[in-house]
Structures are given as C-alpha cells and as structure tokens.
TORZAMAR-125411 format. One record per residue (C-alpha): residue in three letters; x, y, z. Coordinates in pm, 1 decimal, decimal comma. Example, Ala and Ser with C-alpha at 12.3 -4.5 7.8 and 13.67 -1.06 7.14 Angstrom:
REM TORZAMAR-125411
ALA|1230,0|-450,0|780,0
SER|1367,0|-106,0|714,0
This chain:
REM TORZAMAR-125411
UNK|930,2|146,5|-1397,8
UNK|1254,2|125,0|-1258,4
UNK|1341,8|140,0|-831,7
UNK|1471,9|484,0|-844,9
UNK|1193,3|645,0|-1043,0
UNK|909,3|478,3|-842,6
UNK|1149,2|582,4|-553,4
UNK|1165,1|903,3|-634,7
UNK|787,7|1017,9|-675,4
UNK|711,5|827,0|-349,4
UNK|939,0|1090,8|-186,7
UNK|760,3|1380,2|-383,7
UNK|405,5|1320,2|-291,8
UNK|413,3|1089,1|84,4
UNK|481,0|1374,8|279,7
UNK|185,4|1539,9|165,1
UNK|-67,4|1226,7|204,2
UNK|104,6|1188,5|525,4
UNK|-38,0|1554,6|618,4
UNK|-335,0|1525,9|413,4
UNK|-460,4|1192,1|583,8
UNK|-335,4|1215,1|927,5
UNK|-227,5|964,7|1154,3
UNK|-391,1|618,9|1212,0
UNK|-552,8|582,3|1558,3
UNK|-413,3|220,2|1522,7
UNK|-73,0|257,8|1514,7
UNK|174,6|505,1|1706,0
UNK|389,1|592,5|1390,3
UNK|341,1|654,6|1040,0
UNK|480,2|342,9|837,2
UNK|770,5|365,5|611,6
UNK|753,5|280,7|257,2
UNK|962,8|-1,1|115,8
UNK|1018,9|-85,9|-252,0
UNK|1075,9|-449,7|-375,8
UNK|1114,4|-626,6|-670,4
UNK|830,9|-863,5|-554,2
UNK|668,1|-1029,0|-256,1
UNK|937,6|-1326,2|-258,5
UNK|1266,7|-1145,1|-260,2
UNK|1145,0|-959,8|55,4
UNK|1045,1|-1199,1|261,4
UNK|1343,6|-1450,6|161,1
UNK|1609,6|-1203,0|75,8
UNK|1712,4|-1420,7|-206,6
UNK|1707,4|-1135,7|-516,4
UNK|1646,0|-1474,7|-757,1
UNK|1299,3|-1559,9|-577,6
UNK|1007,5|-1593,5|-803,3
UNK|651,1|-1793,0|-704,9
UNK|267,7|-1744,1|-840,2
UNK|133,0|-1507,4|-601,3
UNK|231,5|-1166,6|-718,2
UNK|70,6|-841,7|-533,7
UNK|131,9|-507,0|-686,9
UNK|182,0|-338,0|-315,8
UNK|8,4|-442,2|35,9
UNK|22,0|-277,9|400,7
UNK|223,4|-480,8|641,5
UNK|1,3|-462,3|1001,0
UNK|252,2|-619,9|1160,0
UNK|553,9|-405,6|1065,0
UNK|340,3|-98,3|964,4
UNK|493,2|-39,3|614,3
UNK|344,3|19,5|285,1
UNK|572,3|-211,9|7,4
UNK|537,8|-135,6|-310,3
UNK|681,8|-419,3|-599,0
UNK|818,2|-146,0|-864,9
UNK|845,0|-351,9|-1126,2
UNK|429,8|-341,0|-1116,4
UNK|432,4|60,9|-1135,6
UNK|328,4|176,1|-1503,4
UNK|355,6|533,2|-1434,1
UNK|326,9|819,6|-1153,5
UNK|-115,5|821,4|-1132,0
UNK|-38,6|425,6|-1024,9
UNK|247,7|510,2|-798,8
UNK|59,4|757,6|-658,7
UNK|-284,4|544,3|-648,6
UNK|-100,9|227,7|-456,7
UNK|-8,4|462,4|-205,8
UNK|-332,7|578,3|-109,5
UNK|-454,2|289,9|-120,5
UNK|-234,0|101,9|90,9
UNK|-241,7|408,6|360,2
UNK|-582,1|401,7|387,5
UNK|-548,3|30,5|530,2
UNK|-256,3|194,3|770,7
UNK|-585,3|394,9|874,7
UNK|-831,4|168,5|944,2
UNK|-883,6|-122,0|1219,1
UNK|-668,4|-389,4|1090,6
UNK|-848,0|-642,7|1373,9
UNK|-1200,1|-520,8|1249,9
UNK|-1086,1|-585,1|895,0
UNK|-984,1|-960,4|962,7
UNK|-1294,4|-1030,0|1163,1
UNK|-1502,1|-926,2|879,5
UNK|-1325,7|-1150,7|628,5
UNK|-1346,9|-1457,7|896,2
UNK|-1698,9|-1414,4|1046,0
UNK|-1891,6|-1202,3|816,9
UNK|-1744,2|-1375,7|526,9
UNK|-1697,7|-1067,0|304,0
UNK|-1429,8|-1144,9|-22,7
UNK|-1179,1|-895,1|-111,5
UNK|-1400,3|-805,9|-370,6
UNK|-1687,4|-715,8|-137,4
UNK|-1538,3|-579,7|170,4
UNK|-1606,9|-255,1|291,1
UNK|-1240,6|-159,5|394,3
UNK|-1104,4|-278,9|29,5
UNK|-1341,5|-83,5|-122,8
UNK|-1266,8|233,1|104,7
UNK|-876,8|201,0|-25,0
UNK|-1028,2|163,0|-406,2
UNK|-1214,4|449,6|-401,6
UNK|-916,5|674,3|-239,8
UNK|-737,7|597,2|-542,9
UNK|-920,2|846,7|-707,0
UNK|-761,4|1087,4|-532,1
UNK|-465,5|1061,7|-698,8
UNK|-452,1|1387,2|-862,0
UNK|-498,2|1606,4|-532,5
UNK|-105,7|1530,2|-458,9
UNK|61,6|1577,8|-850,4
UNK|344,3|1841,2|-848,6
C-alpha cells in the first residue's frame, strides 16, 4: 500500500478510536501517528536505509506516537488492526510493561500487555466507514 492510501484511512477511522478508547492515564496527550517507509529511514533520516530488523508499526513511549511502516499495510482491516493495537500500548503502563519483560521474564509472545493489543485487533470492524 502506498503512503497516501495508508494515510488516508488513518485519518478516517483515528478520530473515532481516539473517542472510542479514551485517553491514556500515562500520558497527557494523545500521540500522533507517523508513517514511514521503515524503522531505519526514521530514525536516520537517510530515505536509502535498509537493516534486518523490520517492525510492521510500534508505539514510541518516549515520543508518544504510533508509526506505522506503510509499505507493511496489505489493506484497510490491517491498517486499521495496527492501530489498535499500537494504541492500546499508548494505554497501558509502559514502566509496568518493561518490568514484566525484565523481572518476570515474560517473551513477547507471552506477555499479558502484547496479548491485550492482539486481541484489540479484532476490533477492527467496529470503526469501518
């Protein structure tokens, strides 16, 4: 899928996960949404930037934004799906979530929180115009 379209449906449907979901007690502002081509050209601004790891989408804590790599997004249920699941970690306790990967040793697989954001994928439908 190309920037604009994946672009595009983000702006049809955030607004109303924004209302549907609420507001994270964790952070003060909703996060913004940014599309990239992948996880290396945003973090080293150099648009020829390639390497192995390769997410589809992740929550930055830090900068409390969803990014979404288009070039991953097959069609508007996964646009739609990546979303909620990368809000839902904009939701939770991002300090709770690390200390249960280093001291309770829980894979990304396993987790609780990861699973949360998997199973509000299925949701997908409740915000299709």
């Amino acid at each position: 899928m190309n920037e604009l379209k994946c672009k595009n449906i983000i702006e049809e449907v955030y607004d109303d996960i924004k209302n549907h979901y609420g507001r994270s007690k964790y952070q003060h502002e909703f996060p913004e949404v940014e599309l990239h081509h992948n996880i290396y050209v945003r973090i080293t601004g150099c648009e020829e930037a390639e390497g192995d790891c390769d997410p589809d989408a992740e929550y930055d804590r830090q900068e409390n934004k969803i990014v979404v790599y288009y070039p991953k997004a097959e069609n508007k249920e996964w646009v739609i799906s990546t979303l909620l699941h990368e809000y839902t970690h904009y939701l939770q306790d991002g300090e709770e979530m690390q200390r249960m990967y280093d001291e309770d040793g829980y894979e990304y697989d396993t987790h609780p929180f990861e699973l949360e954001a998997i199973a509000a994928e299925k949701n997908w439908k409740l915000f299709l115009k």
